[in-house]
C-alpha positions in Angstrom: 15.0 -7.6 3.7 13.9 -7.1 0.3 14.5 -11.5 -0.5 11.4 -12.1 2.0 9.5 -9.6 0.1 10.1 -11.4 -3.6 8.9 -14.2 -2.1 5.3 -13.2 -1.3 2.6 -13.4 -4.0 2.0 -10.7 -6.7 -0.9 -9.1 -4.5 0.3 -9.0 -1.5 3.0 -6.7 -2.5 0.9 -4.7 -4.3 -1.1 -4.3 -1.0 1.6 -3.3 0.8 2.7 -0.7 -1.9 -0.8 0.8 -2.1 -1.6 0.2 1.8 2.1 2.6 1.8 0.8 5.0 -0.8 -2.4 5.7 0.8 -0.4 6.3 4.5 2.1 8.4 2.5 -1.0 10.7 1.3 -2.4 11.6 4.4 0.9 11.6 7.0 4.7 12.7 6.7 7.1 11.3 8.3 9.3 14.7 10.0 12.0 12.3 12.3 12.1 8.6 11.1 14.6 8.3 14.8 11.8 9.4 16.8 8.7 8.3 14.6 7.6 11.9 14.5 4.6 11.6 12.0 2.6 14.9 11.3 -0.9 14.8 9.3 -0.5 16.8 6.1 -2.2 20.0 6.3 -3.4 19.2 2.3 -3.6 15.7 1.9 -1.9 14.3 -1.7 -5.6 13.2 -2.8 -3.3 11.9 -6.2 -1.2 9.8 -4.2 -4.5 8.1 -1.9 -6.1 7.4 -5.0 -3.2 5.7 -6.7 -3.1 3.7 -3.3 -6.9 2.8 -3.1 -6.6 1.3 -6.4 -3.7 -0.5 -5.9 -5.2 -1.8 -2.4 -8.5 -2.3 -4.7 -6.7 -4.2 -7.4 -4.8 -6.7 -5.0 -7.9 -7.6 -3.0 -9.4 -8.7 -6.6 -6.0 -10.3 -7.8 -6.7 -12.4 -4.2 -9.9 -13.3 -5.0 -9.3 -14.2 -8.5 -6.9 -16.5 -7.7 -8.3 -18.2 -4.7 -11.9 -18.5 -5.7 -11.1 -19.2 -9.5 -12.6 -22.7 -11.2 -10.2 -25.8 -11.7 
């Protein structure tokens, strides 16, 4: 599971991590059987932010590298 992931580019995990950070911060997860997932009555504002800025910082990682001179 986790080979596929090493594989992918620097960013794209990072936008996974932050895309899972920011889901983490507004929803819990109370049954992973049944996929019970309940909205957080106080949402983890700390735990969005440190997701937006991952999400944030992988999007300009991406377009660093693609859109960067020779």
């Amino acid at each position: 599971m986790f080979a596929q992931l090493f594989k992918q580019p620097f960013h794209v995990t990072l936008f996974g991590v932050g895309a899972l950070l920011v889901f983490a911060g507004f929803f819990k997860i109370d049954d992973i059987t049944k996929l019970a997932i309940v909205a957080h009555a106080n949402p983890l504002y700390v735990v969005v932010t440190i997701g937006v800025l991952l999400v944030v910082t992988s999007i300009a990682l991406h377009v660093a590298t693609t859109f960067s001179l020779p």
